[in-house]
C-alpha positions in Angstrom: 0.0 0.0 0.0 1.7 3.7 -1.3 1.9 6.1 1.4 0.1 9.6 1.6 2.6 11.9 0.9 2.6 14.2 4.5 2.9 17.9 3.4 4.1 20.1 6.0 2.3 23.6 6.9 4.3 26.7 8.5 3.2 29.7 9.7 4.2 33.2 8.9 6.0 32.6 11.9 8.1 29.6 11.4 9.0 30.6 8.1 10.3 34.0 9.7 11.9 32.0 12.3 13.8 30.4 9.7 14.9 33.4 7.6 16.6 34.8 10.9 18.0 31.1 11.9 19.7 30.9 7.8 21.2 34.3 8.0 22.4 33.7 11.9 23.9 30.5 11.3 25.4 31.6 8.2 27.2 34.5 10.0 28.3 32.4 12.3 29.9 29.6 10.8 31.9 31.8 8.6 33.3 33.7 11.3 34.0 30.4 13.1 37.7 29.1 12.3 36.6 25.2 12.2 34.5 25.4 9.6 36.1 23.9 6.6 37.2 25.7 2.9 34.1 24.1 1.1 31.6 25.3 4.4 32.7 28.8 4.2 32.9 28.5 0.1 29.0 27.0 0.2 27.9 30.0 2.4 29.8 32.8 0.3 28.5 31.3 -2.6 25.0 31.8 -1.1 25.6 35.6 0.2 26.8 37.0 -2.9 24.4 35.0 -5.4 21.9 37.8 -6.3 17.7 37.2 -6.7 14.5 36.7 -4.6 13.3 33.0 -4.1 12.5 31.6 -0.7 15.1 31.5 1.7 17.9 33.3 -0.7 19.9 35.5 0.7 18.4 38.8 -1.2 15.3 37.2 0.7 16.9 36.8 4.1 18.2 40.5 4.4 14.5 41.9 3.0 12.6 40.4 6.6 16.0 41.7 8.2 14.8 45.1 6.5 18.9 45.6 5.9 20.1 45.9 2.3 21.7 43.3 0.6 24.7 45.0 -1.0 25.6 46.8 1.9 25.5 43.1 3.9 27.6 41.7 1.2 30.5 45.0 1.9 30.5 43.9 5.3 30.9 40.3 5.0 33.3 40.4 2.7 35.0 42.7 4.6 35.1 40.4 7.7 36.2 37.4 5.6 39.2 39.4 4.8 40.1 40.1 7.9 39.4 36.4 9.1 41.7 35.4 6.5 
């Protein structure tokens, strides 16, 4: 017998929860020194890829209300002086 597909339901809420959690998470593991190459390469790839879908990073900063440009100036400037 197939199983029912189970689709999952979030609220405005969750999904807002999540946007904050990506772009906090993010932050964090590239300031964090354990991380490895590809880790830090995945998320950089993500910050500086430009366009609005669900859970981009152009989508992230718009709930943050900050502008994405000026985000990307700063975190490219802390991952030079991480490096």
């Amino acid at each position: 017998m197939a199983r029912a597909a189970r689709i999952a339901h979030f609220s405005q809420s969750d999904v807002d929860d999540m946007h904050m959690r990506l772009i906090k998470e993010s932050l964090h593991k590239l300031g964090d020194g354990r991380n490895g190459q590809q880790t830090r390469d995945d998320i950089l790839g993500w910050v500086m890829e430009e366009g609005m879908w669900p859970f981009s990073f152009d989508a992230c900063c718009a709930f943050l209300a900050v502008n994405p440009d000026r985000m990307r100036q700063s975190i490219a400037r802390l991952v030079r002086k991480c490096d």
